[in-house]
N, C-alpha and C positions, 0 to 999 in steps of 0.2 A: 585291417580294421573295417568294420561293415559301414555301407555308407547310410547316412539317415533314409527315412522311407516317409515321402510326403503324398498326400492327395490331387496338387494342384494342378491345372488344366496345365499341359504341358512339361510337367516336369519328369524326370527319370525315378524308376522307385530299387531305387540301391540295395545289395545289399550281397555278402561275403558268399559265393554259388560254391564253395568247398569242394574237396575231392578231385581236385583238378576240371570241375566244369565250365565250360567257358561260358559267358554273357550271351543272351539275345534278345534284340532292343527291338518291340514288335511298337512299329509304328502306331500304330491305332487300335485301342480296346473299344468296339459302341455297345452299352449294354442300354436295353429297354426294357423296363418290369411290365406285370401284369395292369391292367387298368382294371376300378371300381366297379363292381357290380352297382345296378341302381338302385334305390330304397323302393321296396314291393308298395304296391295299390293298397289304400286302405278298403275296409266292405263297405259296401253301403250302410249310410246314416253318418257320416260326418264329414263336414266340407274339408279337408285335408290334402297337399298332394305330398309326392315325392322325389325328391334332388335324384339328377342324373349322376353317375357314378365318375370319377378323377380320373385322365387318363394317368398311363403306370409315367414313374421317372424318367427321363431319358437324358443321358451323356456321355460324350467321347473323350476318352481318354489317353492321350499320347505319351510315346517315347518311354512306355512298360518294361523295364528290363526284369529278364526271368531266366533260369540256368536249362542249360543243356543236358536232358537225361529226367527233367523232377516232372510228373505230373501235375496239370492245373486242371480244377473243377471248375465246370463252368455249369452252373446254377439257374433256369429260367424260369421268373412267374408265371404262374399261370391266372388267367383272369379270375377276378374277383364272381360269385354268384350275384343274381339279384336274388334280396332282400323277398324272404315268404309274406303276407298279407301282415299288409303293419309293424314291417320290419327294415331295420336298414340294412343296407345292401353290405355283402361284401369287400372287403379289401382286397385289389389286385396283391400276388406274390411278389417279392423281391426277385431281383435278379443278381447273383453274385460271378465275381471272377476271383479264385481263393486258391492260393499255395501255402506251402509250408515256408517259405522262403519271404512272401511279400505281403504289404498292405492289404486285406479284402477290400474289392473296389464293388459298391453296390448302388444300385439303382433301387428306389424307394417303390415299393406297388401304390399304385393310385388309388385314395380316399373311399370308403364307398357313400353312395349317395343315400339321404338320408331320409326314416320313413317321416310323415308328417306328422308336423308340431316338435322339430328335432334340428340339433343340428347337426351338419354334414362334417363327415370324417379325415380328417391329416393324412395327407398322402404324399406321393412323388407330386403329382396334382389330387388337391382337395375335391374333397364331394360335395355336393351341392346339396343347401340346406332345406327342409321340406317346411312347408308351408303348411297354415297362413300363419299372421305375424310372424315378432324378427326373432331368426333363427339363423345365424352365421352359417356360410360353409368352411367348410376344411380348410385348413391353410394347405399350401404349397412346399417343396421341401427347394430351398434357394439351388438355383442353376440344373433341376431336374422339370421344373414344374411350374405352377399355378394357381391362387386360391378359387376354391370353390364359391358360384352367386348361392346371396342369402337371398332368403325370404323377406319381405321389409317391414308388411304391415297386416292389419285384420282380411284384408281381401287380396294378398300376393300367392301368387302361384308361388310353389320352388325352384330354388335357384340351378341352375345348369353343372355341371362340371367340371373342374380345371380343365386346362390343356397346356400342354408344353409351350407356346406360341402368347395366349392369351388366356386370363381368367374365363370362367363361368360368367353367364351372365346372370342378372336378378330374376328373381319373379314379379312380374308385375300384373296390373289390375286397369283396364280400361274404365274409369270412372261415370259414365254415362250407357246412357241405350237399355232398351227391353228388347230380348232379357239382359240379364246384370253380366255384363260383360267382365267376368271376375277371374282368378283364381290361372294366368297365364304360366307355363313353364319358361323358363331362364334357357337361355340356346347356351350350349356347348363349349368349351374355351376350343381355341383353334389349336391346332396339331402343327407340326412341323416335316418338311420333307425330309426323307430318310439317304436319298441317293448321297454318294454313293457307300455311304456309312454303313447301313445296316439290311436295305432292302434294294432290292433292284429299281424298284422306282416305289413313292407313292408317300403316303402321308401317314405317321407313326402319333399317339401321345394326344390323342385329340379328346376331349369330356363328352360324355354324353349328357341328354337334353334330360330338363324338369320335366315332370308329368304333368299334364294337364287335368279339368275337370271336365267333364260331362252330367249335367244335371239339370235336366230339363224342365221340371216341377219347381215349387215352392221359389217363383218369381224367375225361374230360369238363367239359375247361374250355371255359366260355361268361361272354359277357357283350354283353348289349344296348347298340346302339349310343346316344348322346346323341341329344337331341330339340332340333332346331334353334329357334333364342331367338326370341320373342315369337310361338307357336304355329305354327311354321314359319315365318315369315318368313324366318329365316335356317334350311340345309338339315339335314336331319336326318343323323346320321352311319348309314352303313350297318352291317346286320345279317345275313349269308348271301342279300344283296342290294347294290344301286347304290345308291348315299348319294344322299341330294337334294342341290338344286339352290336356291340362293338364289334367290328371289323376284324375281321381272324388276323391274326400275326400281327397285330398292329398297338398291341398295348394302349386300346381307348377301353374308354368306360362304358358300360351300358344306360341304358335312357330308364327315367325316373318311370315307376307304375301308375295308371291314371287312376282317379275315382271317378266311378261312375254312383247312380241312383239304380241300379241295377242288381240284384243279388250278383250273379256272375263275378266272378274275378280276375280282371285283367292282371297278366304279368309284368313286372319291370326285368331291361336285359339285362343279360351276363356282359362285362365284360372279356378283354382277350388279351390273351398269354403276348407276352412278350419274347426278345430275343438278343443273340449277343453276336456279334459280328470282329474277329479279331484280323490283324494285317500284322504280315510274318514276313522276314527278308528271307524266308529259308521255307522251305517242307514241312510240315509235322512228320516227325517218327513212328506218330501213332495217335489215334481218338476213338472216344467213343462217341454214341451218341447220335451216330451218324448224320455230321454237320456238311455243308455242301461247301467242297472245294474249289477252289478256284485261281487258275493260273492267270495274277495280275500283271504278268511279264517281268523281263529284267531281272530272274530270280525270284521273285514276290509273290508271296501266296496270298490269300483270304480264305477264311473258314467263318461260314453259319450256322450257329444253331439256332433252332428254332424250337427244341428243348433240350435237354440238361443233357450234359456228357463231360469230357474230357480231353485234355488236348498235350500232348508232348513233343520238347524238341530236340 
């Protein structure tokens, strides 16, 4: 009789491996989705900005059991685009781990960030809402994620972009000084460390930043763009420049697109692709995809991917 097949942190996912194939119980499944692209720069003529894009889902999942002999797909997002001129940004892709035999265990692509006067997009972590007045970001998808900062009021920059760690922040507005110190981007939710789960060292799941203004006419409103979450990891929202670009392999979001008073068209970034990282008491028999091996001793393997393939044991 097959045994039930649950989702939760920790538990075993059962179930009848037929044909005489035996059990194997891979310690740790870490899947990370793609992160938000950010919502594009509006053109010149309207005080508007745009939410920094969600980074992608991220969560590790133990004590996987799968059969000896069956193929498993391993599925990785790729980051969301930034959003064309007055557009929201992209959704990072999902990332899946998926047999014939077991639960699909998936990680949510992050939000994308949203163009101005919009709100920010439902991700693994939310996108961050564009600005001005109140414009929610994305919600968060529970134990992947983070919601996206809103926009609050007539004079807020957009809001930042979840991150695994910590939400987005808001956009806000310095209410004093010439010129009008207005229209601020939202910094980034914070990301989380990946050792030794998914990445050899470094910081995964991080939002990127709200875009700021630049407009130096008609009373001189400006406002810096957000600083994408966990030191750039995730991109920084543009300033009378090209927003960054989430961190490769790293499933953040890209940074919100700036307005300028400028014809020109500043861009908002891409986010970036995500990855799956699984832990084996045994060898694989065979993969594709060409994920990067590794002898964790004692028997123990780890395989990365860092896009999509296949894994058998």
């Amino acid at each position: 009789m097959p045994l039930l097949s649950t989702i939760g942190a920790g538990s075993v996912k059962g179930f009848n491996p037929g044909g005489g194939a035996g059990p194997v119980i891979l310690s740790k499944i870490a899947l990370l989705a793609g992160g938000g692209g950010g919502g594009g720069a509006t053109s010149a003529g309207g005080y508007t900005g745009s939410g920094g894009g969600g980074g992608g889902g991220y969560f590790v999942e133990t004590n996987v059991t799968v059969s000896s002999g069956t193929t498993y797909t391993v599925t990785v997002g790729a980051g969301g685009s930034a959003g064309a001129q007055s557009t929201t940004g992209s959704s990072g892709g999902n990332t899946t781990f998926s047999g014939s035999d077991i639960t699909t265990l998936t990680a949510t692509g992050g939000g994308g960030g949203a163009r101005g006067l919009s709100a920010g997009v439902d991700g693994g972590s939310g996108g961050g809402g564009g600005g001005p007045y109140a414009y929610l970001g994305g919600s968060g998808t529970s134990g992947q994620g983070n919601d996206g900062g809103a926009s609050v009021n007539s004079t807020s920059g957009p809001g930042g972009g979840g991150g695994k760690v910590s939400a987005g922040s808001n956009g806000y507005a310095v209410s004093s000084g010439t010129p009008n110190f207005w229209y601020y981007g939202g910094t980034g939710g914070a990301g989380t460390s990946a050792y030794p789960d998914i990445l050899s060292g470094g910081i995964v799941a991080a939002g990127g930043g709200g875009g700021g203004l630049y407009y130096t006419s008609a009373g001189g409103y400006f406002g810096t763009g957000g600083t994408g979450g966990s030191s750039g990891v995730g991109g920084g929202g543009g300033y009378n420049s090209n927003a960054g670009h989430g961190s490769a392999n790293r499933g953040s979001g890209g940074g919100g697109g700036t307005r300028t008073e400028a014809t020109n068209y500043f861009s908002g970034g891409n986010g970036s692709g995500g990855g799956v990282k699984i832990f084996a008491p045994r060898q694989a028999t065979a993969t594709t995809g060409s994920p990067t091996e590794t002898d964790e001793g004692s028997g123990n393997y780890s395989y990365y991917f860092a896009g999509s393939g296949s894994i058998t044991f």
